[in-house]
N, C-alpha and C positions, 0 to 999 in steps of 0.2 A: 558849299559841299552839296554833293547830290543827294537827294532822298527817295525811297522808295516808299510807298501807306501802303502798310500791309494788312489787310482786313481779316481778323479771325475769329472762329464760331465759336458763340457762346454757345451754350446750353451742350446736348449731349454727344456730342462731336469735342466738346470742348476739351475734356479732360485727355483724351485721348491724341487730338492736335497737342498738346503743348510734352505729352511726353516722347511723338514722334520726333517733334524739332529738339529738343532734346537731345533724343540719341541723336539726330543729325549735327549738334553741335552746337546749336540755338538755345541760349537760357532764357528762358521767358518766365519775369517775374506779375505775378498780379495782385495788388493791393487789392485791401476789402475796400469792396464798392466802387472797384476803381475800374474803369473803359477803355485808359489806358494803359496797357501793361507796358514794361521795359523791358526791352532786349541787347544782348549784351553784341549787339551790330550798333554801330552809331549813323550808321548807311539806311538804314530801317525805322519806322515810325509804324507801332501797331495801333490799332482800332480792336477792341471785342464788339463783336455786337451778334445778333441773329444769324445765323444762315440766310434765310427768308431775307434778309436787307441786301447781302451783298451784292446779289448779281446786279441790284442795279446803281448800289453807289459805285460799281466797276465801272459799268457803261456810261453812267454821266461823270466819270472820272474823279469824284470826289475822294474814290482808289484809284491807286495805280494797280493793285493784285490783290485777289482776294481765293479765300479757299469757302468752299461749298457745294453743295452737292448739286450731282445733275439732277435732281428732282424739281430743283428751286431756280436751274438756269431754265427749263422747261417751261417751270410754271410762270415765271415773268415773263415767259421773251424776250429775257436780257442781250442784246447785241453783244456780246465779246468773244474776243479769244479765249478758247479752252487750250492751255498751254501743255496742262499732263493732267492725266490720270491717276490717284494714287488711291492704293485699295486700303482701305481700314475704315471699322465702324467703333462703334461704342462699345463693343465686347468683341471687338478680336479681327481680324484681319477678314473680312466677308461682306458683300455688297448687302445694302438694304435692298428692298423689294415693297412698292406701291402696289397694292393686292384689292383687288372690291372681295370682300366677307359679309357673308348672312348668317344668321342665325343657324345652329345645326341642323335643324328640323324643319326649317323652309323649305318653300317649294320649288324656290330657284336653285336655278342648278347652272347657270349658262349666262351670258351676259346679258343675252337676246331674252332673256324674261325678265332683263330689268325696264323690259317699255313700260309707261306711263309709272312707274317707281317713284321713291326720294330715297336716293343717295346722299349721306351726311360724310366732309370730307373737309382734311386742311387746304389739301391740292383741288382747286374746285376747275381752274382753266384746265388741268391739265387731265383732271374726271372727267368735263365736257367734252375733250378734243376727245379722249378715248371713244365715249361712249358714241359718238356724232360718227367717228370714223365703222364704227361699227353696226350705223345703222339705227341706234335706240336711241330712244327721247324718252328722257328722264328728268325728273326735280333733281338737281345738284344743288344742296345746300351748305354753306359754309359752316363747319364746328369749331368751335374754341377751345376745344379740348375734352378730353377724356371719352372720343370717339369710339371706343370700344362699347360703351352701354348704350348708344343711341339707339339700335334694335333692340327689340321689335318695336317700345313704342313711337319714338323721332324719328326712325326711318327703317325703310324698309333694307337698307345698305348699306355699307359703308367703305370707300377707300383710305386705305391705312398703311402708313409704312411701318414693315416689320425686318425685323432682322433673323429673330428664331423663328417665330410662329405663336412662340408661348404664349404673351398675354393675350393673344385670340383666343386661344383654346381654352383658354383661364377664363374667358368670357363666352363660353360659347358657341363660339364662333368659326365656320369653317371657310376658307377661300375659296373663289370659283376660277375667277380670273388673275393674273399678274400685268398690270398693268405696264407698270416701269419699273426697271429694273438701275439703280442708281447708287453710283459713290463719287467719293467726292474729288474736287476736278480746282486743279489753279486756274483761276480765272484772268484775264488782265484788259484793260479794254483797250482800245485798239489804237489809241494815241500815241500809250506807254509802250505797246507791240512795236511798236517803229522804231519808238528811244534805243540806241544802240548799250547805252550805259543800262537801264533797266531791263531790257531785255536780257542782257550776260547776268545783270545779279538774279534776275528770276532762274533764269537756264540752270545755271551754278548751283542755288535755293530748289531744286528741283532734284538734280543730279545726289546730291545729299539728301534729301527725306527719300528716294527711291532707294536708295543704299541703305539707308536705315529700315525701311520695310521688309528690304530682301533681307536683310540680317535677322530680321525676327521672325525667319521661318528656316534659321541655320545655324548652326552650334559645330563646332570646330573640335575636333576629337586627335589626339596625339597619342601613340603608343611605340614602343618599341616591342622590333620583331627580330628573331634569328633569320638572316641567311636562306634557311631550309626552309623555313615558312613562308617568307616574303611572295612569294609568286601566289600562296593561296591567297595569304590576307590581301594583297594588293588587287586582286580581281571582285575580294568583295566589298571594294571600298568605292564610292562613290566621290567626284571632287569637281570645283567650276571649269578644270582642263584633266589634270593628273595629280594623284597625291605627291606630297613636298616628301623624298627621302633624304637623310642624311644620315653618313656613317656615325656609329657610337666609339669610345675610346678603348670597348673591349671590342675585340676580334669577332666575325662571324655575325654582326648585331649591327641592326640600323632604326633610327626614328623616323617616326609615315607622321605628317601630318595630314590632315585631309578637312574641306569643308562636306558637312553632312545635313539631309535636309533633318530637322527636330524629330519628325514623326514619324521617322523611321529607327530614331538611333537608340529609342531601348532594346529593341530586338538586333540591330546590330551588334552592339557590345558583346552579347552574349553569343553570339555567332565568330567574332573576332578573338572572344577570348579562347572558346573549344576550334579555333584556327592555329591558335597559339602565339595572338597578341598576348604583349604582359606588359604593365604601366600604364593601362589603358584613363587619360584622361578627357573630360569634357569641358569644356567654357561656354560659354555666351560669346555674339559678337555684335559689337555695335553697328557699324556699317561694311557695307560690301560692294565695293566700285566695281561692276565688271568691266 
């Protein structure tokens, strides 16, 4: 039988990877302590392990496809195929951002005053390329963690990835520059790109988490409308082509489905119903194949 090694991130990608595959249809179980999780694919062999590892267990193929971020395909110069793009972080559908932060009250203000500096950083090739591209010669020193307190005394900088901004600002800390701007990306290396059998299940594996992200930013709203109303509420309905009508078993009276983006449909409701919606419901929806 054929197999695919599918590599996926621990730490803080992780939680939020297994509830995307998930909604895409992927049960992915993981024991305590355990590296390797089971998926209910028998086509599939997962690996957890770092972000930070995969790109290059892709390239010397010890994966056939891995998920992690463009931060970490950057900073290795991992050779492979970036297969898709798919947008979610650790709190919610939004790219991280590799940022240099100084202290509030520093003097810098601009990258170009980071010459002769020390920048402390997980991403330290990828701090270098920046800084190099830009002209400035800087100390780039590798942290191990908890990057945010190394200013003022361990360094003068720091590049960080963030997602809100908070824990900087919780430390002090303001941005000057955005370095990279990064999410996370199916990796596969370039053996397995050629496999016509691994390549349709990645395609496939792709096509469903993309469906699943599109559906967590869409909720499905159902209502019936009279007749006389229809032509308002239908203009203010938003849908992937045109809302779904079907006649009702009374007279003059038909049901609108429609998909809707989430962040719009509280103030929708209340607009459809002084339209003269009535039975106005909402759902969740798991995937959405355009």
């Amino acid at each position: 039988m054929n197999k695919l090694k599918l590599g996926l991130p621990a730490g803080s990608l992780q939680d939020s990877t297994m509830e995307i595959f998930k909604k895409a249809g992927y049960n992915i179980s993981i024991g305590e302590r355990s590296y390797y999780p089971d998926i209910d694919d028998e086509e599939i062999e997962c690996v957890l392990m770092r972000a930070q590892e995969i790109p290059k267990y892709v390239e010397e193929k010890v994966l056939d496809v891995g998920l992690t971020g463009k931060d970490w395909i950057t900073e290795t110069a991992a050779r492979v195929e970036e297969v898709a793009e798919l947008i979610y972080a650790k709190r919610g559908l939004r790219p991280v951002r590799l940022v240099l932060a100084v202290p509030y009250h520093s003097e810098i203000r601009t990258v170009a005053d980071l010459e002769g500096k020390r920048v402390a950083t997980e991403l330290v090739e990828t701090t270098r390329r920046y800084l190099h591209e830009n002209g400035v010669n800087a100390s780039v020193v590798f942290s191990w963690g908890a990057t945010e307190v190394k200013p003022p005394l361990l360094a003068d900088a720091i590049a960080e990835l963030t997602e809100t901004g908070r824990s900087l600002k919780a430390n002090n800390l303001r941005i000057i520059e955005t370095v990279l701007v990064s999410t996370p990306r199916m990796i596969m290396n370039r053996e397995s790109w050629q496999d016509p059998w691994k390549r349709k299940k990645v395609e496939q594996m792709v096509t469903l988490l993309r469906g699943a992200l599109l559906a967590e930013q869409k909720v499905m709203l159902k209502m019936n409308v009279s007749l006389e109303n229809l032509d308002g509420v239908v203009r203010m309905l938003p849908a992937l082509r045109k809302p779904t009508i079907s006649n009702l078993c009374e007279e003059n009276w038909v049901a609108i489905e429609s998909v809707v983006d989430e962040k719009k449909v509280r103030d929708l409701i209340c607009k459809l119903k002084d339209a003269g919606a009535e039975g106005i419901i909402e759902y969740p929806l798991n995937k959405i194949i355009p």
